[in-house]
Structures are given as C-alpha cells and as structure tokens.
N, C-alpha and C positions, 0 to 999 in steps of 0.2 A: 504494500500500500504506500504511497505517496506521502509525504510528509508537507505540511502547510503551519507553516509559522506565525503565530499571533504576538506581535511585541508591546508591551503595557507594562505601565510603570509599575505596575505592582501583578501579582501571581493572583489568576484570574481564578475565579473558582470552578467545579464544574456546573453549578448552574448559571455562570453566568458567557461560561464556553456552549452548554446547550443553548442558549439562548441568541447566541452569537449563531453559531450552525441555523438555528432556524429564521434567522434574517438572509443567510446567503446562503441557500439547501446547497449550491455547489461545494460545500466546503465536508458532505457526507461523502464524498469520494475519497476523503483525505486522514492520516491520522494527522492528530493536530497536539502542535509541541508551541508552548508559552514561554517567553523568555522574556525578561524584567529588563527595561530599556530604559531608564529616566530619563534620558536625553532628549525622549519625545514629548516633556514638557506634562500631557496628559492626551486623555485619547486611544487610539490603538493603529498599528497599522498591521494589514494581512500580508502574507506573500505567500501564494502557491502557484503552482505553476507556470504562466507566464507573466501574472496579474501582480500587479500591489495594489493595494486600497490602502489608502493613507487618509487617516480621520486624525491625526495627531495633530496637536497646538502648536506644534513644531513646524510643520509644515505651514498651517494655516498663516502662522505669521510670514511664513515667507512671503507666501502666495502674497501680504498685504503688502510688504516693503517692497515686491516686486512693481508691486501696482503704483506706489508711492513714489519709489525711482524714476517710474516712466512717463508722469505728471512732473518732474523736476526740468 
C-alpha cells in the first residue's frame, strides 16, 4: 500500500485522521503516516502521490506577501 503523508504541528489523532480520510475519500487508497512539522505555523499539508494540499499558515502567508510584493 502506498504511503500519504499528513504534516501538522502536533500528532493528529485517529479521529481526527478518520475525519480527514473522509473529507478526501482518495486518501483510503493510502496508509497514512503523520509527522509533527511546526514550521507550518498551523494547519496541515497532505502529500501523496502526485498531489500536495497545503492548508498551512505557512503557506497562506506566502501566498499574501506574494500578493503584496506584486502591488509594490
């Protein structure tokens, strides 16, 4: 089975990994391995197969300064 990575500042539980599975059913294809990331500020990002889903504050603020830069 395939492994899909969930990164989150803190060690998810299993109900809150079932819960995750049942907002993105593609993610029952997958065993699903959780790894404690602080760096992403808060939030989670997925990565399996060729995908990332990035819902992290980390990113988000990029995405702003990007916007902010391009307005200067």
């Amino acid at each position: 089975m395939d492994e899909a990575i969930v990164y989150s500042t803190y060690k998810l539980s299993n109900d809150e990994l079932e819960s995750l599975i049942k907002k993105i059913p593609q993610l029952k294809k997958y065993q699903i391995k959780n790894i404690v990331d602080k760096s992403i500020i808060a939030g989670i990002v997925i990565k399996f197969s060729d995908k990332i889903i990035d819902l992290s504050l980390k990113n988000r603020l990029k995405i702003i300064f990007q916007k902010l830069y391009e307005q200067i």
